[in-house]
N, C-alpha and C positions, 0 to 999 in steps of 0.2 A: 452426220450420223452414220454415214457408208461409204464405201467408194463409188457409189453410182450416183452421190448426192452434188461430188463436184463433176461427173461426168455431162458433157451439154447434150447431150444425144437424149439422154433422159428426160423426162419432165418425172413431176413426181404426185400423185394422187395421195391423198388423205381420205382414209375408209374407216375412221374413229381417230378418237384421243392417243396419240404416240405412236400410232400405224400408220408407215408410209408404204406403197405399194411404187416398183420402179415397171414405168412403159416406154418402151420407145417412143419418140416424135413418128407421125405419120401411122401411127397404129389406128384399130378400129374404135377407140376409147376419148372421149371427151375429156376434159378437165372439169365435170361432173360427175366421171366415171360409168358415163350410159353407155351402150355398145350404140355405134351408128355404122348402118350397112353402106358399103363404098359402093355407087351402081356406076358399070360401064360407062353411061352416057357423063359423067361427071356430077357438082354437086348442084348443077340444074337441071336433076334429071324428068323427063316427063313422065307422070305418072299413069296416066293412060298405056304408054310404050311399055315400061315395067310389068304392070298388068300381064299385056297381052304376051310378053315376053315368057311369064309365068306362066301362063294360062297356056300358051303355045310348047313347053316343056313337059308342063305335066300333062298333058293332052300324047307326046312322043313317050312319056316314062309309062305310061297308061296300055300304049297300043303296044310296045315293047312288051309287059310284063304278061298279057292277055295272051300274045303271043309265044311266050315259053309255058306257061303250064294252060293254054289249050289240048285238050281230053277231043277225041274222036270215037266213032261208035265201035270203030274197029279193035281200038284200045281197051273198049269197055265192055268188048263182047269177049276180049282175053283176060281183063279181072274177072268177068261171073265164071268162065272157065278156070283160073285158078282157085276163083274160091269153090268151086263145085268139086274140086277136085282135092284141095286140101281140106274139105269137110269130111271126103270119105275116107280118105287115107286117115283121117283123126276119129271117124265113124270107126274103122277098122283097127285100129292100133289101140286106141286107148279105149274109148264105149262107145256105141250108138246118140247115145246123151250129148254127149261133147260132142259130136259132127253134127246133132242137130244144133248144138248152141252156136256153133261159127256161123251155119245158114242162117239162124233165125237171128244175128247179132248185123248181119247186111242186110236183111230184111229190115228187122226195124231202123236201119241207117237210110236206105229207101224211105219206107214210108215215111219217115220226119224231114226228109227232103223234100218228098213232094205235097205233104204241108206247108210245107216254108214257101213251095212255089207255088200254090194254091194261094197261102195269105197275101204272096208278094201279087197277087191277081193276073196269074199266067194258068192258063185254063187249058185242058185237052194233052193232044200228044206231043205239041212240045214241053208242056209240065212233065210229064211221064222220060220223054228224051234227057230235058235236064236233069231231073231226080236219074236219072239211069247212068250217064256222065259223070255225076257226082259220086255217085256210090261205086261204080266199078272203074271210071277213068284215070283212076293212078296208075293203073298197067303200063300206061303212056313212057314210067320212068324205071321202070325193070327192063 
């Protein structure tokens, strides 16, 4: 049917009636066309070790990622400063209306923060920290 049909390196899948699909020998692919994951340990691998394997990776991609968009209060205390600051210049240039809407638009970014950490049942001033982190802690990447 092709030149890949007398090729031996190939094997050749059927995925319907007159469809042949060409894979190389040694690929991820059965000769029922499922995908099968190749694990290090070979194909008796143990699955507990896997697991932990897993479990041990995304535990490093976890503590990795926490730690690039970790927010400080220093950071946070330089967002409500630019926002304080870009509300008046927009108080002053364009209306008094508008620089209150940019306050009252962090505002309410706040207060639905620290709902969220009220519901998530973190109570007091570190509720109040977090919500404060979240609303002005992107300062962190200016």
């Amino acid at each position: 049917m092709g030149p890949l049909r007398d090729d031996p390196s190939c094997s050749f899948l059927t995925s319907g009636p007159g469809q042949e699909l060409a894979t190389p020998l040694g690929s991820d692919q059965t000769e029922r066309g499922m995908m099968v994951e190749q694990w290090p340990e070979g194909p008796v691998a143990d699955p507990e070790a896997a697991r932990e394997r897993y479990n041990s990776d995304a535990r490093a991609t976890h503590k990795a990622l926490r730690e690039v968009v970790r927010a400080d209060l220093a950071a946070a205390h330089f967002g409500l400063g630019i926002v304080v600051v870009a509300s008046v210049v927009v108080g002053c240039f364009a209306a008094p209306v508008a620089g209150a809407f940019v306050v009252g638009a962090f505002a309410a970014l706040f207060l639905v923060a620290l709902a969220i950490m009220f519901l998530r049942g973190i109570r007091g001033v570190d509720a109040l920290r977090r919500a404060y982190l979240f609303t002005f802690g992107w300062a962190t990447w200016i």
